[in-house]
Backbone bond lengths (Angstrom), bond angles and torsions (degrees), N, CA, C in turn:
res aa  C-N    CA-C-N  psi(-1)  N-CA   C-N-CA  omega(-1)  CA-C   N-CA-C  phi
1 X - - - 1.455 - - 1.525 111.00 -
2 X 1.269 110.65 -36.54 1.362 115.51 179.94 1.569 114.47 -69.29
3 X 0.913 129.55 -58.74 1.771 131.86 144.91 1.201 128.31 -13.46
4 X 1.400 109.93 -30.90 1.818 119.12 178.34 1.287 108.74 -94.25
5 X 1.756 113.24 -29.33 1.360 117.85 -173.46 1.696 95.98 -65.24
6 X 1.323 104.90 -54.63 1.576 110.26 -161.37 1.495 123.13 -75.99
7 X 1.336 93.11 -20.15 1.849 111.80 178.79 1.895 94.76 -78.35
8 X 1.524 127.18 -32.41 1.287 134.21 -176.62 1.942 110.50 -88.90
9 X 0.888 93.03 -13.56 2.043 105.60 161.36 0.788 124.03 -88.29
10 X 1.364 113.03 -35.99 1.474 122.31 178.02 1.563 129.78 -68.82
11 X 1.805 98.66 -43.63 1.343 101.15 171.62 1.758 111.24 -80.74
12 X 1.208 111.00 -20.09 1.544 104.87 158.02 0.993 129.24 -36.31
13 X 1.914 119.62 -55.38 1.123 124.60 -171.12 1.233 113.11 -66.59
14 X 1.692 111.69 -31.31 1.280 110.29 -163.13 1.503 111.90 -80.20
15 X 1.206 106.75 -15.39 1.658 119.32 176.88 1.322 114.09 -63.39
16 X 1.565 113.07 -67.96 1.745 124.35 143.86 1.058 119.62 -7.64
17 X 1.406 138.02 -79.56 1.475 158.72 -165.12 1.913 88.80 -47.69
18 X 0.945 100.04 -84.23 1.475 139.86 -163.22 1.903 88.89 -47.55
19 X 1.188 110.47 -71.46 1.661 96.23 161.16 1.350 129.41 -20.79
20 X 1.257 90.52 -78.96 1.728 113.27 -173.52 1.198 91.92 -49.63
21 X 1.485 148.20 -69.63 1.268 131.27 -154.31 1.204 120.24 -66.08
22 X 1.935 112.53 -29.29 1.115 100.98 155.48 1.226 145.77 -49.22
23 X 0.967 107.41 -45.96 1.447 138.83 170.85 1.544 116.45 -57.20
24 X 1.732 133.10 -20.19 1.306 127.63 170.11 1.550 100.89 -104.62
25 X 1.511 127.20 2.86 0.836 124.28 -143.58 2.173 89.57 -110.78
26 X 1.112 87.74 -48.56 2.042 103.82 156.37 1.313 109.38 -25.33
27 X 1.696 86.26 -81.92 1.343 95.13 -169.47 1.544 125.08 -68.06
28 X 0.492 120.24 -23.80 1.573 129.84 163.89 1.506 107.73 -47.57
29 X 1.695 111.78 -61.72 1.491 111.88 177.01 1.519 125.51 -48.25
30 X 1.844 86.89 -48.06 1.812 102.72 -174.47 1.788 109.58 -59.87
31 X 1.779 97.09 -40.06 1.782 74.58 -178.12 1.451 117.17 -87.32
32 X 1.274 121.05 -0.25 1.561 124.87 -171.34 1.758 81.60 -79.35
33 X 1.094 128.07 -37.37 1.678 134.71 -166.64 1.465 88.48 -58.66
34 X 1.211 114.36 -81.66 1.349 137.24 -155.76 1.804 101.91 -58.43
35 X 1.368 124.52 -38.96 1.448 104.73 172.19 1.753 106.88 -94.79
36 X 0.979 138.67 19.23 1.039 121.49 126.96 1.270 158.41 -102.30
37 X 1.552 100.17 19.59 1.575 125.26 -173.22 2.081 97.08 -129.66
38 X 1.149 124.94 -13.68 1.627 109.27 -163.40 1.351 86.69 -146.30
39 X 1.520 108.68 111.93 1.560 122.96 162.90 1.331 121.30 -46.89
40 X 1.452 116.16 -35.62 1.279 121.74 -165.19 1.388 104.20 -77.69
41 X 1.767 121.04 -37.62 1.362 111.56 157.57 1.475 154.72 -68.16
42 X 1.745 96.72 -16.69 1.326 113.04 169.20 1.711 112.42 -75.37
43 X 1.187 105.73 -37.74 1.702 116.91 169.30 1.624 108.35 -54.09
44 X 1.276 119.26 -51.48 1.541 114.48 -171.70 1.754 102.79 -80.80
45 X 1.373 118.39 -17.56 1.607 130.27 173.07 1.675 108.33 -53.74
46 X 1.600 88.26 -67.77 1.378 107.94 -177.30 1.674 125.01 -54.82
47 X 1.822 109.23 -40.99 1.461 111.52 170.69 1.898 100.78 -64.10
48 X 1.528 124.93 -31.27 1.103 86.34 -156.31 1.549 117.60 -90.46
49 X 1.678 111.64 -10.53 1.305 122.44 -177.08 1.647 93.31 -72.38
50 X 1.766 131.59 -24.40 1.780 102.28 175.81 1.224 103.56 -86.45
51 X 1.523 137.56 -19.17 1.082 114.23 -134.79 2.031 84.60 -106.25
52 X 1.201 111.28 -50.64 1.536 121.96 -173.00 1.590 118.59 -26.74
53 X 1.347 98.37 -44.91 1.375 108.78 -177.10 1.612 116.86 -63.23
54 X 1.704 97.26 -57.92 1.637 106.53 175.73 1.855 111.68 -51.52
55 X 1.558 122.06 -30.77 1.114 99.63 -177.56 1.741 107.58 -90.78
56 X 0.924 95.66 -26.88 1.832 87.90 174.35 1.777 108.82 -51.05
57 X 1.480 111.40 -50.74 1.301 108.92 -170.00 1.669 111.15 -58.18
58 X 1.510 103.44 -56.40 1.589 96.97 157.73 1.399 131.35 -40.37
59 X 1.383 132.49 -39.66 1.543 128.99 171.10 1.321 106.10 -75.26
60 X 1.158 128.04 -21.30 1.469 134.78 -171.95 1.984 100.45 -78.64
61 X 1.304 114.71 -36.48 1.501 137.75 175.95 1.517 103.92 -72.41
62 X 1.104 137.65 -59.03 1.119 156.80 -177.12 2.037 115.89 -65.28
63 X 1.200 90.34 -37.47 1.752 114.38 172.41 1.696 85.15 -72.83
64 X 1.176 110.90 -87.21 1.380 116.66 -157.01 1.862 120.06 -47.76
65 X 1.459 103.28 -17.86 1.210 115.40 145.52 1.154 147.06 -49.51
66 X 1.656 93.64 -59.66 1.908 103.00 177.40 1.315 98.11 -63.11
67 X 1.301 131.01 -41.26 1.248 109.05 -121.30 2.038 85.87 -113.31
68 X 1.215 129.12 -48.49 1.381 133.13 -179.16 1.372 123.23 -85.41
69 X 1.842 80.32 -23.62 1.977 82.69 179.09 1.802 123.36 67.08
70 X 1.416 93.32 12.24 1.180 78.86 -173.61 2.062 111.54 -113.32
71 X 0.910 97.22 65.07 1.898 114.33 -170.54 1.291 101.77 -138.14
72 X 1.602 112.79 148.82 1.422 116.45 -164.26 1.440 86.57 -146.59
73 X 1.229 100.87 -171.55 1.879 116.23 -175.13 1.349 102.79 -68.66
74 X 1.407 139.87 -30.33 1.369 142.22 -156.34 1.517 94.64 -84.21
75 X 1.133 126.38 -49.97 1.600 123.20 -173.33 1.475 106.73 -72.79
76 X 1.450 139.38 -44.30 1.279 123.19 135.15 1.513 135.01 -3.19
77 X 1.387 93.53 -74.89 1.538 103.25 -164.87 2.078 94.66 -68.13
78 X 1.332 107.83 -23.81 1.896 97.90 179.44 1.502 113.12 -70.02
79 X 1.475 95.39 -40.32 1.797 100.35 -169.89 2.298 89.89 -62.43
80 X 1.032 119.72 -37.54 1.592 122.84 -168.36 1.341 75.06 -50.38
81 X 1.683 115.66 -95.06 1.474 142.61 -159.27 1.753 96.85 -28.08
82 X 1.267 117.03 -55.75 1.613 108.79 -174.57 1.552 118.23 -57.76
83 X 1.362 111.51 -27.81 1.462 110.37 -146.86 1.811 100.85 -121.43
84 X 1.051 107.31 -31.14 1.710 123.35 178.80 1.449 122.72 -40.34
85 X 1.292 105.00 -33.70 1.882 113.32 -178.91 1.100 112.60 -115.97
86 X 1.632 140.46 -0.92 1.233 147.45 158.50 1.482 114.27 -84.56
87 X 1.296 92.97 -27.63 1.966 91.29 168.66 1.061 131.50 -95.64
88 X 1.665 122.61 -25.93 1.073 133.36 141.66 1.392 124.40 -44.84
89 X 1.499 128.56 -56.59 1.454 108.93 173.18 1.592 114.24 -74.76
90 X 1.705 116.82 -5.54 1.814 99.79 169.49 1.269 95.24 -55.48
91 X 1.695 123.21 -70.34 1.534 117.76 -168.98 0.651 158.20 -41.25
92 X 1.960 93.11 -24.51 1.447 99.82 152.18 1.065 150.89 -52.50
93 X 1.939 85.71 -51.09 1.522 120.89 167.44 1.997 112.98 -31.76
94 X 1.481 95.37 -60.57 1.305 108.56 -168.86 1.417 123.95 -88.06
95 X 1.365 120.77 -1.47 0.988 123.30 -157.12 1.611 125.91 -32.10
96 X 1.356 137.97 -119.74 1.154 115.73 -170.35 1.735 119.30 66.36
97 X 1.309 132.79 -142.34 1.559 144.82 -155.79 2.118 98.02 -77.88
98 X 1.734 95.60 -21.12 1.079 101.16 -161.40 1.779 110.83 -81.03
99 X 1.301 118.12 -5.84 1.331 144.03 -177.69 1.389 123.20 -125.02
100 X 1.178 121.46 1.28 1.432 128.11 140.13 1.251 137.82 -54.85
């Protein structure tokens, strides 16, 4: 009985696995499709690979704040200095909905 249980988990997992990869494996195609055929998607592609990062690092700044307290004005003012002229010229870049 124990053999059927585990021989019947097993092909579960492998069903799972095998899904899922299908499944990142789509999407992957569809948006590589889609930003190289639809402007409007390479534009919302493009804002989100500059912009995603800078706000994580900020919540990541902001986390490390609430919670350790240990951030001052100087680490502020670096994340500004790091991130300030790379986002500004995406917006430029992109302007449109993205500069409103």
């Amino acid at each position: 009985m124990a053999s059927t249980t585990t021989s019947s988990s097993s092909v579960l997992w492998k069903w799972t696995g095998r899904t899922a990869a299908s499944l990142m494996g789509g999407t992957t195609l569809y948006g590589t499709y889609k930003y190289q055929t639809d402007q409007g998607s390479r534009r919302a592609m493009e804002a989100y690979k500059t912009f995603v990062p800078v706000i994580l690092h900020y919540r990541f700044l902001q986390a490390q704040q609430r919670w350790l307290g240990a951030v001052d004005d100087q680490d502020w003012k670096a994340l500004d200095e790091l991130y300030a002229k790379p986002t500004v010229d995406k917006l430029a870049e992109l302007q449109g909905m993205y500069t409103k």
